[in-house]
C-alpha positions as CSV (number, residue, x, y, z in Angstrom):
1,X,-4.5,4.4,13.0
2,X,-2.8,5.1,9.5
3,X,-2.1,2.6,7.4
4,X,-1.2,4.5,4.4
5,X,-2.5,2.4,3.3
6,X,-1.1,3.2,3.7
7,X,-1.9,5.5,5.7
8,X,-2.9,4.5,2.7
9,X,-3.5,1.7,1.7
10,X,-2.1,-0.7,-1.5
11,X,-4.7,-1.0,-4.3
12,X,-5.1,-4.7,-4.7
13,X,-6.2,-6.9,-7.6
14,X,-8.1,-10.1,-7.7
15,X,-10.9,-12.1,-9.2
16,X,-14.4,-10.3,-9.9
17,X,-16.8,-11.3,-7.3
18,X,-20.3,-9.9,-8.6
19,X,-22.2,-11.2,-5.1
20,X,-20.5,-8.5,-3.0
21,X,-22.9,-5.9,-1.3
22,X,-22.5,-2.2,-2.2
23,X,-21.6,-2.9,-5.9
24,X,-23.5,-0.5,-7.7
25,X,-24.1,-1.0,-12.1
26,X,-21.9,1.6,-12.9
27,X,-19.3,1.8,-10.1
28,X,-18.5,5.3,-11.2
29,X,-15.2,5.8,-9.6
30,X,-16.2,9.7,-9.3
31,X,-18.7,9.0,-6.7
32,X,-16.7,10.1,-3.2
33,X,-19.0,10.8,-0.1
34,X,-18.7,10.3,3.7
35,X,-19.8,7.2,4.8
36,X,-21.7,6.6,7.6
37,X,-20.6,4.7,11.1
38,X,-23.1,2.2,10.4
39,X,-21.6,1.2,6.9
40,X,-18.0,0.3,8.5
41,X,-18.5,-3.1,9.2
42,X,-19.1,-3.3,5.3
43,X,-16.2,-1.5,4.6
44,X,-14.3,-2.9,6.7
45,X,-13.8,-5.9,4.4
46,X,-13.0,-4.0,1.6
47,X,-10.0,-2.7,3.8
48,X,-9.0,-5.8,4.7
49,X,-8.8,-7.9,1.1
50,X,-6.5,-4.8,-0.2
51,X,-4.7,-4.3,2.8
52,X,-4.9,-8.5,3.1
53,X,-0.2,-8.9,2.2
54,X,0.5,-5.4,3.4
55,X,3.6,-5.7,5.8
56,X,2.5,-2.1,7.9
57,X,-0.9,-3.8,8.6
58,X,0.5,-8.1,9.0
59,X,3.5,-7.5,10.8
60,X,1.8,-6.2,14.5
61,X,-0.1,-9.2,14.7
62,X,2.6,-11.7,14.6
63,X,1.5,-15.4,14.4
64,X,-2.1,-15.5,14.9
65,X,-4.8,-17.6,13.1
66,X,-7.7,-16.1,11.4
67,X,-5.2,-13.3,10.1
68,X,-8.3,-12.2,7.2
69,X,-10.9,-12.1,10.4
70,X,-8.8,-10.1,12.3
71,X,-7.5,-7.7,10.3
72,X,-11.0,-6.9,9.5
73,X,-11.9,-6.9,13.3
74,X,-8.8,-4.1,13.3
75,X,-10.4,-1.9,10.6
76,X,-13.9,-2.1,12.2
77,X,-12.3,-0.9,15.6
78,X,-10.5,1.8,14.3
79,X,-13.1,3.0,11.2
80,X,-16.1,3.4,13.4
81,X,-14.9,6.2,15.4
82,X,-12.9,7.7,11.6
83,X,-16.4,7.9,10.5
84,X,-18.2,9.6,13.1
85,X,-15.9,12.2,12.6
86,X,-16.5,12.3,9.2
87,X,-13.0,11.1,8.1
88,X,-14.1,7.6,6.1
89,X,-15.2,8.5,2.6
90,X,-16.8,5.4,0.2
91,X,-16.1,5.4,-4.0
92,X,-17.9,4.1,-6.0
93,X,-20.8,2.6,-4.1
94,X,-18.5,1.1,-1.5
95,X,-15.5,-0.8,-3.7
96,X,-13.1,2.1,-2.6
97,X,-12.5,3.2,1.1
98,X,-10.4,6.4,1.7
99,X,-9.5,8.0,5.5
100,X,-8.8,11.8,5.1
101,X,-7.5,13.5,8.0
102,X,-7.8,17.3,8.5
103,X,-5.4,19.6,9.3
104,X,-5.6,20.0,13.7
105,X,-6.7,16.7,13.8
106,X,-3.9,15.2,15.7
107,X,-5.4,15.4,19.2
108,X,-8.5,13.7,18.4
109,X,-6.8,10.8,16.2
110,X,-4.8,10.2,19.4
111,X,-7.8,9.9,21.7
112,X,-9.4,7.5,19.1
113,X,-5.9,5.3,18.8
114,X,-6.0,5.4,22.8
115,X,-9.5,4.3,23.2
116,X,-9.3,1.3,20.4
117,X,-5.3,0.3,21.2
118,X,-6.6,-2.0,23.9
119,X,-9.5,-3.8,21.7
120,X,-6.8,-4.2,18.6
121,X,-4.1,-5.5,21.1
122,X,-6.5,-7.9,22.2
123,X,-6.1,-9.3,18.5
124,X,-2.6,-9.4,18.2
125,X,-0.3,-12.3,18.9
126,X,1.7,-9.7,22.1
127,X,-1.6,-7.7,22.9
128,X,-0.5,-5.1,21.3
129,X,3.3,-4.5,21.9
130,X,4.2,-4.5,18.2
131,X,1.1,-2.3,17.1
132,X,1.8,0.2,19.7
133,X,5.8,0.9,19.0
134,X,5.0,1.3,15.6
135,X,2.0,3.4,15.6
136,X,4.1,5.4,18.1
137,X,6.6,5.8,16.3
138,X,4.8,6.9,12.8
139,X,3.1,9.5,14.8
140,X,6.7,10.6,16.2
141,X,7.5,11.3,12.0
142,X,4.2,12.7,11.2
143,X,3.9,15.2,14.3
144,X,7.1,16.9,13.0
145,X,5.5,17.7,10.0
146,X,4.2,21.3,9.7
147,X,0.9,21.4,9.1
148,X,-1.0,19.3,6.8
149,X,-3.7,16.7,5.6
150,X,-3.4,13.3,6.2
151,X,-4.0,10.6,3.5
152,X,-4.5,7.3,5.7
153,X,-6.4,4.2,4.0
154,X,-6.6,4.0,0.3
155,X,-8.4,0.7,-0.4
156,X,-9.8,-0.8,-3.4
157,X,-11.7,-3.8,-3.5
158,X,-9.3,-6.2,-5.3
159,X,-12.1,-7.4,-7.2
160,X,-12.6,-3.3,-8.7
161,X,-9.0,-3.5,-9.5
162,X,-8.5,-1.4,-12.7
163,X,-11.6,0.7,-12.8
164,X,-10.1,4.3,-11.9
165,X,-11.1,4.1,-8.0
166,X,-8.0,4.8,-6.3
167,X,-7.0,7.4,-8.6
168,X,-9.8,9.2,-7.9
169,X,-9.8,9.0,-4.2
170,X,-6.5,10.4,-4.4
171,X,-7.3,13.1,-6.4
172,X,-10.0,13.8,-4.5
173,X,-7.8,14.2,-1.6
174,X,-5.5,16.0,-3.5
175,X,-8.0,18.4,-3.8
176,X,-9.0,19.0,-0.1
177,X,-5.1,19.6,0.8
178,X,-4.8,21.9,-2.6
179,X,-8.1,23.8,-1.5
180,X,-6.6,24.7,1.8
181,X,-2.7,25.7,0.2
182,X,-1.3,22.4,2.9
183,X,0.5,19.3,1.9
184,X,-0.8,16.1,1.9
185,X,1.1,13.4,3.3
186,X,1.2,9.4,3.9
187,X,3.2,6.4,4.4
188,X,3.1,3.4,2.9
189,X,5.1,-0.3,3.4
190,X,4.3,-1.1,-0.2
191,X,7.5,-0.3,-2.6
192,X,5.2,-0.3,-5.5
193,X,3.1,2.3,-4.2
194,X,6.2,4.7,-4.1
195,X,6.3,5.3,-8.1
196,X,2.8,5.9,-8.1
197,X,2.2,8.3,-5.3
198,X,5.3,10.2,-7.3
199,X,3.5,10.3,-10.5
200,X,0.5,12.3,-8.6
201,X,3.1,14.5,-7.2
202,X,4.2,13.0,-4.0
203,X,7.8,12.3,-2.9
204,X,9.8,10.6,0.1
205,X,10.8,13.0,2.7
206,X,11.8,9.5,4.8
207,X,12.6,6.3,4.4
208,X,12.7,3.8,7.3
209,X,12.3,0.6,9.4
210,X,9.9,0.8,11.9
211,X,11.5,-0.4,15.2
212,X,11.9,-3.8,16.3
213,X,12.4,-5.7,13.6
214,X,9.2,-3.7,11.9
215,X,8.4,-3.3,8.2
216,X,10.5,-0.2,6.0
217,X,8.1,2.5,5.5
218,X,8.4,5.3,2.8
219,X,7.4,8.6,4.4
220,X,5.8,11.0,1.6
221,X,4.5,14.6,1.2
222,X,2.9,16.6,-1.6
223,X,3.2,20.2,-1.6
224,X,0.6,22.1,-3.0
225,X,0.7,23.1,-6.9
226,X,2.5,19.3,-7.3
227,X,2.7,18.2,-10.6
228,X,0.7,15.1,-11.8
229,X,1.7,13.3,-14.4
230,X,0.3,14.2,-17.8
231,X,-0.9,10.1,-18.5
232,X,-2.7,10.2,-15.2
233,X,-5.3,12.5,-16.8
């Protein structure tokens, strides 16, 4: 699965919550590292408050209750095999969550979505029809890309809002694609995200409904050697 978001994912905001687990004194936002398939669960939450009014990640589950508990179920599912492969990475001491995908990564990201389609269906309000024709279809737009890295969740706890997090993951990802001379691309469903991924560089190579009825999607790429804007340090 990508999300955004996005693949990647919207950085939310919020109210501070000082009980949640992982929060370390400083949170320094510099602090990227893989994270472990037993810290998922955990993460998973995180995920799901930024990602908690994003239409790419509501809109396949239709009208369900428990929408909170089940788009967390979602990222569980999907994030525990990401992080075996070493694709989840954790900022800050777990108030960001970033899922970087490699370049030849395809195959293997399409066993995982085969594998854990059947658990997320099971959470949907259509078992899955929605989630499937979508996810089809942004892997349909991303497989005609040439070669590249894949940005796919960018989350920040809403409650770290502000604190440089997402800007460093995404620099840090920035990195990895500029380190190999590939572009890095994503989608998101948020159209405030747009102007912000094009300050770091990106721009829209598609813009589109997914089918059905589905949320519009903005399509973007970074080549490498992008520009970032200057205020972004």
């Amino acid at each position: 699965m990508r999300d955004s978001a996005d693949r990647s994912a919207p950085i939310g905001s919020g109210p501070a919550d000082g009980s949640r687990p992982g929060r370390p004194a400083s949170g320094d936002p510099a602090l990227i590292r893989p994270a472990s398939p037993g810290e998922v669960p955990a993460l998973a939450g995180v995920v799901a408050r930024a990602f908690a009014a994003d239409p790419m990640i509501t809109w396949p589950f239709g009208a369900v209750d428990d929408l909170p508990a089940r788009i967390q179920a979602m990222f569980e599912i999907v994030d525990s095999p990401y992080a075996a492969e070493g694709w989840i990475h954790v900022a800050a001491g777990g108030l960001g969550v970033m899922s970087l995908l490699p370049p030849g990564s395809a195959g293997r990201e399409r066993e995982i979505g085969e594998a854990t389609t059947p658990a997320v269906g099971a959470l949907t309000a259509d078992g899955g029809a929605r989630y499937e024709r979508m996810w089809s279809w942004i892997d349909d737009v991303m497989g005609r890309q040439q070669p590249h890295w894949l940005l796919d969740q960018l989350a920040v706890d809403p409650a770290a809002q502000g604190r440089g997090i997402g800007g460093a993951m995404l620099r840090f990802a920035i990195g990895r694609a500029e380190s190999d001379g590939l572009p890095l691309v994503l989608e998101t469903a948020v159209a405030g995200n747009v102007a912000l991924y094009e300050r770091f560089g990106f721009r829209v190579f598609l813009a589109a409904n997914a089918p059905d009825g589905g949320p519009r999607l903005w399509f973007m790429g970074r080549d490498p050697g992008g520009k970032v804007d200057r205020g972004l340090g």
